[in-house]
N, C-alpha and C positions, 0 to 999 in steps of 0.2 A: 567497392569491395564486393567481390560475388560470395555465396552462400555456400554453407556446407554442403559433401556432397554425400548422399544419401537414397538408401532404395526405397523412400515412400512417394506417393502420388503427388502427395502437395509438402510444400515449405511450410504453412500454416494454416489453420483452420482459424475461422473466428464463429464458435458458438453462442447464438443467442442475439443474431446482427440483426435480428426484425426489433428488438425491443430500444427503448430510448438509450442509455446506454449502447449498447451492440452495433446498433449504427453508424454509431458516432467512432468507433472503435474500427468501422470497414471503411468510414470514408478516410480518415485516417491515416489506412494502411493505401489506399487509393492515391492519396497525395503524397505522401511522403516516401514509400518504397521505392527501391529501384523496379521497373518493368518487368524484370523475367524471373518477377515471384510469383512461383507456381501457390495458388492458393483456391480457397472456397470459403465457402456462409453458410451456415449450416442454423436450422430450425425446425419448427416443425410446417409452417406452413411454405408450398412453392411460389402460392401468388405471393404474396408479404415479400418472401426472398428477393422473387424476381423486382418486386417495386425496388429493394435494396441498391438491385444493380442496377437500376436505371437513373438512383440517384447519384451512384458512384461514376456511370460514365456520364452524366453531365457535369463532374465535377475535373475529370482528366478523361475524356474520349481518346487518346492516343495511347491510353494503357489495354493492355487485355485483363475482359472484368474478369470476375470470379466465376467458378464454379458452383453450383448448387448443390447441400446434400444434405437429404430429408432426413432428421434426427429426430427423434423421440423421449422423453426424457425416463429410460429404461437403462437398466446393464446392457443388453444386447445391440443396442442402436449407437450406442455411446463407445462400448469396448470396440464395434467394428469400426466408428469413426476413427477415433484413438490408433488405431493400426496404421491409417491413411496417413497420416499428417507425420512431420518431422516436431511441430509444434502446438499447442492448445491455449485460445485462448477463450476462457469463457465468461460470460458476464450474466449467465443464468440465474440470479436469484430469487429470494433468499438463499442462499448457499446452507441454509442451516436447516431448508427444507429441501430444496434441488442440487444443489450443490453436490454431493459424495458421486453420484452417477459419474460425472465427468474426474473429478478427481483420481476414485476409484478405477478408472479405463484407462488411465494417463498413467496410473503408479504402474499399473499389470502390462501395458503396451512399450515401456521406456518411451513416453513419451513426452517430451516437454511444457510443461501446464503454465498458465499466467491465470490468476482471478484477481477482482477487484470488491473483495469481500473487505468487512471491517469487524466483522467477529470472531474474537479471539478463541473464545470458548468453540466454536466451530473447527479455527485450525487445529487448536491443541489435539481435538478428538481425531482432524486425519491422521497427524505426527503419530500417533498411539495407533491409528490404525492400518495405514499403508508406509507410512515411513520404511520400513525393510522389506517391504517390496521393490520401492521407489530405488533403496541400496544397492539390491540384487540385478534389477533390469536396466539402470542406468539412468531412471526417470528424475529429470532436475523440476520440482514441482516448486512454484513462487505463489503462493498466498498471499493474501495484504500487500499487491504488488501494485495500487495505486494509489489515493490521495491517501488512506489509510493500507499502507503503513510508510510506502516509498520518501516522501519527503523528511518526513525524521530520521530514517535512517539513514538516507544518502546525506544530508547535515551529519550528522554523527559520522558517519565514515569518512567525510570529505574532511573534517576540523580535526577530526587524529589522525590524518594521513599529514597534513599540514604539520600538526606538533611532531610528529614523528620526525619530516624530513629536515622542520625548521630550528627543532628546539631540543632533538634528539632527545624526546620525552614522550611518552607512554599518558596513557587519558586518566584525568582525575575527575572532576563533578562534570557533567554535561544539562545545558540547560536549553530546552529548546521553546521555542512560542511561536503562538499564533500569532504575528504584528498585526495584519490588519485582513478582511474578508468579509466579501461581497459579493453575495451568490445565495441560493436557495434550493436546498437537498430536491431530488429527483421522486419520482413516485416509486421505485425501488428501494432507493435507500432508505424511506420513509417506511418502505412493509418491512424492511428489512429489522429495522428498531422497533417497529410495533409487536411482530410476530417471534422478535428474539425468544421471548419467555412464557411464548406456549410451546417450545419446541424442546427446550435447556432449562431445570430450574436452575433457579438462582443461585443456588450454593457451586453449583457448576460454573456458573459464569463468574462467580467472583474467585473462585479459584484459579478460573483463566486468567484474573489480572494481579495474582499475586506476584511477588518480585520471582522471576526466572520462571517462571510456569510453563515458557515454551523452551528454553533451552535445555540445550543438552548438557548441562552444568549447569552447579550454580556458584555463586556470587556471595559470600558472606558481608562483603564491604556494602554499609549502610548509608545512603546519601544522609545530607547534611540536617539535623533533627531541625523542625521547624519551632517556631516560639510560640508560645502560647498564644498569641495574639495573632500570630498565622494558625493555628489552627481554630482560634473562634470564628475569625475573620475568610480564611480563603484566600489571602490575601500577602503578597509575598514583595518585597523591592530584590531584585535582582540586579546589582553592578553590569552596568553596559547593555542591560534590556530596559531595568524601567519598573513599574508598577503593574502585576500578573497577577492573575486569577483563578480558579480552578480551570481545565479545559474538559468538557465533552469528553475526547478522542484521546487524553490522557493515557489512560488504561491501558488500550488498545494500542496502541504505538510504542508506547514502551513492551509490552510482549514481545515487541517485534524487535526492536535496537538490543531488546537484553537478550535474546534468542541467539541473536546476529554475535553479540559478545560470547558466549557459547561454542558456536561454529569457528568462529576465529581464532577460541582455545583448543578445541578439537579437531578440525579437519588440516590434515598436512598442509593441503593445498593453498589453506586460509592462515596459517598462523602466522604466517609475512604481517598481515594486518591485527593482531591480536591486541586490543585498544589498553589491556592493563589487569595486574590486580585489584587496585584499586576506583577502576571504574566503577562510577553513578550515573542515573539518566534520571534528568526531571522535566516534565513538560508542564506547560502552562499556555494561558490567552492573555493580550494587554486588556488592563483596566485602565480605563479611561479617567476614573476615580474610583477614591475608593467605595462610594455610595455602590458603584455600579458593578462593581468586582465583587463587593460582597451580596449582592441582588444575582448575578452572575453563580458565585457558589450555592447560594441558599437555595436557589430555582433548580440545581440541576438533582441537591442533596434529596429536595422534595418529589421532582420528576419522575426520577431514578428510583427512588419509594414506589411511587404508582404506578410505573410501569414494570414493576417487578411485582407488585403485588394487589392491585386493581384492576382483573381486567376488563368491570365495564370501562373503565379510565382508557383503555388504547382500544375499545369499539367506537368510543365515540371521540374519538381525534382519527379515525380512518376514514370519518366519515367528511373531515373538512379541510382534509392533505391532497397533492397529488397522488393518483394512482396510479398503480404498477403501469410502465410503457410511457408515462408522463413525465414531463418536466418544462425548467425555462425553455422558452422559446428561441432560437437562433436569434434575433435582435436582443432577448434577453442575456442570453452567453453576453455577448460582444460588451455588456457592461459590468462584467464580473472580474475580480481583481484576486487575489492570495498572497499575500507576504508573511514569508516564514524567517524567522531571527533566530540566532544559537549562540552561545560562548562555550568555550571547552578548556576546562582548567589543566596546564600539566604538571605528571605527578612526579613532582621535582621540590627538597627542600632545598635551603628555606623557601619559603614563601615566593613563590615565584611574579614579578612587575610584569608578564606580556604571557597572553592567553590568544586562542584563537578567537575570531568572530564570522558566521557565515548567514550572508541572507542567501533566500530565493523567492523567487517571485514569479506568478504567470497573470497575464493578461489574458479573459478570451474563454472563459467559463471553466468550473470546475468539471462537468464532466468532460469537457474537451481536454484539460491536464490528463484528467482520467483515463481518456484513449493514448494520448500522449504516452504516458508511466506505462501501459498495458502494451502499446505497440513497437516504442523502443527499446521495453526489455527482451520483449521475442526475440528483435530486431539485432539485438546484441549478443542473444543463443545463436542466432541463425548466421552471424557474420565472426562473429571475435572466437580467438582462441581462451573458450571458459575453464579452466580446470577445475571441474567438478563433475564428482564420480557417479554420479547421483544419489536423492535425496529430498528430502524437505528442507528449499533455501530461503533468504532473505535478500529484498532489492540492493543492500549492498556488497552482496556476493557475486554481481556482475562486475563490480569494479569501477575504475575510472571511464573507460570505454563508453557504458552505460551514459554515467553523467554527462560526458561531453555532448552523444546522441540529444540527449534533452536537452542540453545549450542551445543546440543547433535548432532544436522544434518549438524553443518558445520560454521552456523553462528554464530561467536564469538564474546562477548559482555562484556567485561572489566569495570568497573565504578568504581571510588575511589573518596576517597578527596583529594585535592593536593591545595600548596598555593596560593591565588589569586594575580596575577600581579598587580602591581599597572600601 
């Protein structure tokens, strides 16, 4: 499939390709693209770059490498990037500290944006602040378009596309989890948690995860009240998942599928896929038992304390984490695993016998998914027919197209009907 056609220099930019992430995001587009993607790498140093390409053409020497262009992380260096490209993707962070530079050049350029941020409280502030920019110039801008936020939401889109066609039903409870994961956060996304709440207080950031805080609607229907013993506990049995436990990334990903529910009620182009009135989203992790589910909650209720409001508590955890530019090791990748599990209730009385069920799964490190999510969402601005007017979107507003690209690179996406537990 050849690419749109357009009067900028390159098809895509990848900002931020010297750092651990960013790399991994150009080799990426290195192996997987078709050949006559006009592109660049863009940083601030040229040696670093140039190392970039030299690991890209040992990786395909029959492709033509990238371009180089020396970026700064400024308005001025960023907006003239921003002009260049048909698309942006950046892996700059923190985003809550570097992050607006590119953003902000991408709303004002109509330029197409990918990050792989996972703070909510970060997106919510561009929505508020470039989003009618983004309107005006045509800019389709994707936040939390990698492990956070893309897999929950493409599960959530994928199991109401399914009830839709299968059971001509509309979305009721959505429950998503982490089944199983094997891997070890990067030195970015490690500053990125640490340095969340010198940047945002905290009442900010918990605003960012209240129920709809990023959509453009909201949602009065309340997911399902937990029992007292789940909320001592943390602690939840879920029909056709299993025994769950608070998640980490909870928060954070629900911003994004309730956002995504938003968008679906409001944009023309989206209400084809509009999941329901009565849609809920609840995420969770398996517990292995309950000892360890509730050690699981209690650990993150008391973390979450400290690094909200301790901070000798995150100088001296920076001091014995990866640092920025660090992470696993490529033999390390190679033994990292992710399995995501979902049920999707439809909102049909009575009581409906058959629900959706959808796993995914990747083999081969998390931030390799991470480029993955980041390279074939471009990959699906730059090839598929998107109808989107521009904006501040969500990874399930690429569509089916999207998800199949990820079949195809690795991340695999199952969905059926199967009978509903009682």
């Amino acid at each position: 499939m050849s690419f749109k056609k357009h009067s900028r220099q390159y098809d895509l930019v990848v900002f931020g390709a010297t750092g651990y992430t960013g790399l991994l995001v150009a080799e990426h587009v290195t192996t997987h693209f078709p050949t006559d993607l006009k592109w660049a790498i863009a940083g601030r140093s040229a040696e670093k770059l140039q190392n970039v390409i030299l690991e890209c053409e040992a990786l395909n020497p029959d492709r033509r490498p990238p371009e180089i262009e020396i970026c700064g992380l400024n308005d001025a260096d960023l907006g003239a990037l921003a002009k260049k490209t048909f698309a942006l993707i950046t892996t700059v962070g923190p985003y809550a500290r570097y992050g607006e530079y590119a953003f902000k050049a991408c709303a004002e350029a109509g330029t197409h944006y990918f990050d792989c941020t996972g703070e909510a409280v970060w997106h919510m502030s561009m929505i508020n602040k470039y989003e009618a920019t983004a309107k005006a110039t045509g800019a389709c801008l994707f936040p939390q378009a990698a492990i956070e936020s893309a897999p929950s939401d493409l599960m959530t889109f994928s199991m109401a596309s399914l009830l839709r066609s299968k059971l001509s039903a509309e979305v009721g409870d959505v429950v998503v989890k982490i089944h199983e994961i094997h891997g070890a956060p990067s030195g970015g996304t490690l500053s990125t948690v640490l340095g969340l709440f010198d940047v945002f207080p905290w009442k900010e950031v918990a605003k960012s995860h209240k129920p709809y805080a990023l959509s453009p609607a909201k949602n009065p229907t309340q997911p399902p009240s937990p029992s007292f013993l789940s909320k001592l506990t943390g602690l939840y049995s879920i029909p056709n998942l299993g025994l769950v436990s608070t998640s980490v990334t909870s928060g954070t990903n629900r911003a994004v599928v309730q956002r995504t529910w938003g968008l679906f009620k409001q944009e023309p182009s989206l209400q084809k896929h509009f999941y329901g009135t009565n849609f809920t989203y609840r995420e969770f992790i398996t517990a292995k038992n309950c000892a360890r589910g509730m050690m699981m909650h209690y650990s993150l209720i008391v973390g979450g304390l400290l690094l909200m409001f301790c901070p000798p508590f995150r100088k001296i955890l920076r001091k014995y984490v990866y640092q920025p530019g660090e992470g696993p090791s490529k033999e390390e990748r190679k033994k990292e695993y992710v399995q995501f599990q979902g049920v999707a209730a439809p909102d049909i009385q009575p009581k409906p016998s058959k629900q959706a069920w959808c796993k995914a799964e990747y083999s081969g490190g998390m931030y390799s998914l991470t480029a993955a999510l980041l390279g074939q969402a471009a990959c699906t601005m730059l090839q598929d027919d998107i109808k989107l007017s521009g904006g501040v979107y969500t990874p399930a507003c690429l569509g089916h197209g999207y998800i199949d690209r990820l079949n195809d690179v690795g991340f695999k996406m199952e969905t059926k009907i199967i009978d509903a537990q009682q």
